[in-house]
C-alpha positions, -999 to +999 in steps of 0.1 A: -440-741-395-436-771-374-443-763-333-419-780-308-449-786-291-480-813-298-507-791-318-544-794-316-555-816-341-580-787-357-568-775-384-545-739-389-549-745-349-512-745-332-530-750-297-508-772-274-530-801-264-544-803-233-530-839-216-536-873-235-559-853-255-556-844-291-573-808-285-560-778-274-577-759-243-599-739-266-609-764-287-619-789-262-651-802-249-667-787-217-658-818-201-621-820-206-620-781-198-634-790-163-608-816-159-580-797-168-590-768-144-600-789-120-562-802-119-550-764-116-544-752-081-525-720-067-493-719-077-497-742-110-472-739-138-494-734-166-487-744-200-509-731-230-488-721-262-504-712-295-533-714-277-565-690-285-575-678-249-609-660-245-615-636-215-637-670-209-607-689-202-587-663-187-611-659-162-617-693-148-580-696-151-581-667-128-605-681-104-589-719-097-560-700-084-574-669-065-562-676-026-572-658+006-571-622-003-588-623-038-555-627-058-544-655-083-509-669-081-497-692-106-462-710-115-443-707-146-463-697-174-461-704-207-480-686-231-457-682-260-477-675-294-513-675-276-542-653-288-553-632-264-585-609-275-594-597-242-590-609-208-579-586-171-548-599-152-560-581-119-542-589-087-525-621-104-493-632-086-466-647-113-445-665-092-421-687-121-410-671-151-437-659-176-432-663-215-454-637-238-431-641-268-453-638-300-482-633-281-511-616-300-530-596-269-562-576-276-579-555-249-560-571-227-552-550-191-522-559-161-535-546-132-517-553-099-499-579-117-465-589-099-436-606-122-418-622-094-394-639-124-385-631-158-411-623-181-411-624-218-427-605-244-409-606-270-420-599-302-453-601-291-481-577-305-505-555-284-533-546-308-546-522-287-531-503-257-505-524-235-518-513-202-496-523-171-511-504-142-495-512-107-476-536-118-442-550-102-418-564-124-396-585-101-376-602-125-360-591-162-387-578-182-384-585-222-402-568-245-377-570-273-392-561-307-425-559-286-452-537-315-481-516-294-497-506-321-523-486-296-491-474-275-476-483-239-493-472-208-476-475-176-484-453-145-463-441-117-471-469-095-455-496-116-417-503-112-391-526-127-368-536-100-350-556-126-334-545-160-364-532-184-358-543-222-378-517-247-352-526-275-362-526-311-401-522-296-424-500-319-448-479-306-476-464-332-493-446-307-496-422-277-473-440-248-471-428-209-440-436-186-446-407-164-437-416-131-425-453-134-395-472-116-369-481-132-345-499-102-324-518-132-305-509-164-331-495-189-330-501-226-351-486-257-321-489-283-337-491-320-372-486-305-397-462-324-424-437-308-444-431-341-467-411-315-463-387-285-447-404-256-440-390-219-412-403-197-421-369-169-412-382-137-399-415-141-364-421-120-338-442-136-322-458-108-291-474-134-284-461-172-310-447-191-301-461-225-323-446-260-294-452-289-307-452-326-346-445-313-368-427-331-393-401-318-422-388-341-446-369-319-442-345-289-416-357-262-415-350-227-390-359-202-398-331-179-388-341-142-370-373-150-339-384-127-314-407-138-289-417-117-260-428-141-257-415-176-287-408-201-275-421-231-295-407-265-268-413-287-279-414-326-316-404-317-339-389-341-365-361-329-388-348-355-413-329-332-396-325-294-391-292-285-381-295-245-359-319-233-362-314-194-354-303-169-339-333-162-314-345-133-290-368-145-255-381-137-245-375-179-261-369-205-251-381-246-265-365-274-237-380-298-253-381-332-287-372-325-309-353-349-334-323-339-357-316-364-376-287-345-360-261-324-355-275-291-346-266-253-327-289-232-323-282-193-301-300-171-285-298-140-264-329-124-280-354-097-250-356-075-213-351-078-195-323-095-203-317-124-231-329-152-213-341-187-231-335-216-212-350-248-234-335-282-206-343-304-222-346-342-252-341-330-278-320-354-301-291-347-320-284-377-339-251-364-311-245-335-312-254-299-308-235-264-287-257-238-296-245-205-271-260-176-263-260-141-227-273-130-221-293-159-193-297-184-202-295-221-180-312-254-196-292-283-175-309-312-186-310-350-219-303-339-244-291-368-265-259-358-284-248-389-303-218-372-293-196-344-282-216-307-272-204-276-256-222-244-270-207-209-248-215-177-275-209-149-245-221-126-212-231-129-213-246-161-181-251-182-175-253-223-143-279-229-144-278-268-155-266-299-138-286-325-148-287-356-184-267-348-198-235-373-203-211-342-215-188-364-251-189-352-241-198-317-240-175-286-226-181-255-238-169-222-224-171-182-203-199-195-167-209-182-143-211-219-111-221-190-105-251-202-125-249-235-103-259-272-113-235-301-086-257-325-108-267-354-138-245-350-150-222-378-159-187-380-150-180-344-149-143-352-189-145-351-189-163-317-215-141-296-204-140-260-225-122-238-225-119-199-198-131-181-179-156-199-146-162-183-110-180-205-080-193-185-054-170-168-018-164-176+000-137-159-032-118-155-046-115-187-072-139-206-052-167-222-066-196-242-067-234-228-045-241-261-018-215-251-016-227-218-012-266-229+015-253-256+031-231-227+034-269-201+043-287-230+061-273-262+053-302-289+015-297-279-008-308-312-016-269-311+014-245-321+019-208-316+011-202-350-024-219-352-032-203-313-023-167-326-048-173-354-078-183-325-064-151-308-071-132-336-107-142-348-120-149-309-105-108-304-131-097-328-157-116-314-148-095-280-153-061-303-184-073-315-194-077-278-183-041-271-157-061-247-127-037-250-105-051-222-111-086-233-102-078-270-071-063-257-058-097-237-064-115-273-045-089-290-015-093-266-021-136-271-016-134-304+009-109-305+027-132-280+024-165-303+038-143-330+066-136-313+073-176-301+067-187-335+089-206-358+073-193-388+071-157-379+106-141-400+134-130-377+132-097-382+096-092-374+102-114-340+129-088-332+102-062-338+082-078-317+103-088-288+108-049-289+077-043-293+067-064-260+097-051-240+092-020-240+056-016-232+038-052-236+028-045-279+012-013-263-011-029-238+011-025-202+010+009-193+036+008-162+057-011-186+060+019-210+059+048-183+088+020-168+105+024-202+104+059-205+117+068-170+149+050-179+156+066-208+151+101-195+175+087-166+204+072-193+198+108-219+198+124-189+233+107-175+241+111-211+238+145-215+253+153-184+286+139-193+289+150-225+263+166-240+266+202-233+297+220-245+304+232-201+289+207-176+257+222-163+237+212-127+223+174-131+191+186-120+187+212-147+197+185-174+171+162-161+141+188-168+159+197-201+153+160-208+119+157-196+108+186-212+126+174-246+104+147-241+074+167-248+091+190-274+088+218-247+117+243-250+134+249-219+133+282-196+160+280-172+187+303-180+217+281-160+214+257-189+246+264-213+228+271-244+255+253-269+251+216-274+281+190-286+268+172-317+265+140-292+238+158-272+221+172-306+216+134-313+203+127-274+185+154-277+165+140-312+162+106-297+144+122-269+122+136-290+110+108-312+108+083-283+092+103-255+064+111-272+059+077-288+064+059-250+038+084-237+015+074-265+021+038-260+012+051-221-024+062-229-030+038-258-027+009-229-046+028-213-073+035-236-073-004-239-082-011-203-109+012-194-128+016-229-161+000-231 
């Protein structure tokens, strides 16, 4: 393929010639190699495309343009397409933008290097390790489709005080970030780690972006602070088993794919609270999410083995749409403002610890009732809520949480009474049922209900149920006592009753003792464990 550049005249040689010459630099006598370095001072641009460049070269390069101080500086540089089988960038000063792309680099080392401009290298293929050690990367730094087929290896004293391009790059060995700088907006999307690589350490001053990368070996991001959002949407993970501890600002896990059992940590950098986003993401062996003040979306996520969610602090679930939960267990974790719509088998939820749901009127209410209850044409209905209600209630008996399974219970029974699709006759029932002592779950309510009917059978039978008025205070303990099918002692009572106060005195009897059961069966409810 044609250069858009003069090549040496040597054959399968793409060399750019060196002057009026018809040679590249590496082709070219001893003679014309003096010349042309003797016309090279500090601060040169230096142009040498498709040019083979021994450690030789590289070298004397080196040496035309070291200043006081012992390092090089050079210009622009253009080494797009050049061979590089060894060669040591120590202490070199690039002061013009530096072009790489399609480089082919041997045992080639950056040390001290400082990219004051944009440098290029994309495309370009390290055959052994790319080794950057020290280095400052002033400008943009491109390494777009970059392949190190012996890995990356950057230590904690190089930074990028620019944006750091890693997209589409392949990596087919062991690569090290620990510790490095990222000052600018970071971005690995569609790279692949065939290998092991460690990020422990490194600070993300911007975004932290990894979308579509793949990860084959042993990741470690242990330490690592970003300070916006750490975005590993669509990953693939086939051997990472820790994610963390990590501070981040957010944290996206849409779509990714853990093949291994793995344990993410996380608590936010500043502000708040941390979001984490997993929706559709895949844990093939199951996952433990262990958070600090953050706010978790947990929708149509895939958990093939059993998962739990930790809140170490503060930490709040908002959804669970369209999630299995079977295998998931929740721990410490705020469900206030968390929407159940859409999950499945929510009756084998595990909720252990203190895991706390919204309030209404003092008992546990779902973030779903309370959105129907502001706004009657929410997407969630009475109907579909009392149906949560009844499969999260016997999670809560599973968890030997008695008092919590008895809010549910009154929930539902409360969307069954609002609902349109509940017949008539069972919402009278029900609005009864809730009257009189809250569908058996209010005992003040029912001890309420049963104090005013002694005082209206009492009235009652004062008036006219005895065949001679008796003393009002002997007909209200003939009452009472009716209540409890005791038969009365107190000899002032007239012993004949008018068939009105035969029928007070059955009604007593059949509601007393069922209000006083309805008493203890509330109860029951509220201290049973």
């Amino acid at each position: 393929m044609e250069k858009p550049w003069p090549t040496c005249i040597v054959e399968q040689c793409i060399g750019i010639r060196i002057g009026a010459h018809d040679r590249c630099l590496a082709h070219s006598e001893s003679a014309v190699q003096d010349e042309y370095f003797a016309g090279i001072a500090p601060g040169s641009n230096v142009d040498l495309r498709g040019t083979e460049l021994s450690a030789l070269l590289i070298d004397r390069l080196l040496y035309v343009t070291r200043i006081d101080g012992g390092r090089s500086v050079l210009g622009e540089v253009d080494f797009a397409e050049v061979t590089l089988p060894a060669g040591r960038f120590y202490h070199v000063d690039f002061s013009g933008r530096v072009d790489f792309d399609s480089a082919s680099i041997g045992e080639v080392y950056f040390i001290g290097a400082h990219f004051a401009d944009r440098v290029d290298f994309r495309q370009a293929t390290f055959a052994l390790e790319g080794i950057f050690a020290t280095v400052k990367f002033g400008g943009m730094a491109n390494f777009h489709e970059t392949c190190f087929k012996g890995g990356a290896i950057l230590d904690e004293d190089t930074v990028f005080l620019d944006s750091a391009w890693f997209e589409s790059a392949i990596f087919l060995d062991h690569s090290y970030f620990g510790g490095v700088g990222f000052n600018g907006f970071a971005q690995f999307g569609g790279a692949r780690f065939s290998s092991s690589v460690s990020f422990r350490g490194a600070v993300f001053e911007e975004s932290a972006q990894f979308q579509n990368v793949y990860f084959g070996g042993r990741f470690d991001f242990a330490e690592v602070v970003v300070a916006q959002e750490a975005i590993f949407r669509g990953v693939e993970f086939e051997k990472a088993d820790l994610m963390g501890p990590m501070l981040v600002e957010k944290l996206t896990l849409k779509s990714a794919v853990f093949r291994r059992n793995i344990r993410i940590e996380s608590e936010v950098l500043e502000g708040d609270a941390l979001e984490v986003d997993c929706t559709r993401a895949v844990f093939e062996e199951g996952v433990s999410l262990r958070l600090s003040r953050a706010e978790v979306k947990f929708d149509q996520v895939i958990l093939r083995k059993p998962s739990t969610i930790v809140a170490d602090t503060a930490a709040t679930l908002l959804s669970l749409r369209e999630t299995d939960v079977a295998d998931l267990m929740l721990t410490d974790i705020s469900l206030s403002e968390c929407h159940f719509a859409g999950a499945h088998h929510l009756d084998k939820l595990r909720l252990e610890g203190t895991c706390t749901f919204g309030s209404y009127r003092n008992r546990q209410a779902l973030a779903e009732e309370l959105a129907w209850r502001s706004d009657r044409n929410a997407p969630v209905g009475p109907r579909r809520i009392a149906d949560l209600y009844r499969q999260l209630r016997k999670a809560q008996e599973d968890s030997k949480n008695e008092p919590g399974a008895a809010d549910f219970y009154y929930g539902e029974m409360e969307m069954r009474r609002h609902s349109p699709a509940t017949p008539w006759s069972e919402r009278v029932i029900l609005h009864l049922y809730w009257l009189v002592s809250g569908y058996g779950l209010r005992a003040l309510r029912a001890l309420a209900t049963l104090a005013v009917l002694i005082a209206v059978v009492s009235v009652s039978m004062w008036l006219g149920g005895f065949k001679t008025t008796p003393v009002f205070g002997d007909t209200l303990i003939y009452v009472a006592q009716s209540t409890v099918s005791l038969e009365t002692k107190l000899t002032s009572l007239p012993k004949d009753l008018t068939p009105f106060g035969e029928v007070m005195r059955l009604v007593m009897r059949v509601l007393g003792p069922l209000l006083l059961g309805l008493t203890l069966l509330a109860v029951r409810n509220r201290v049973k464990r």
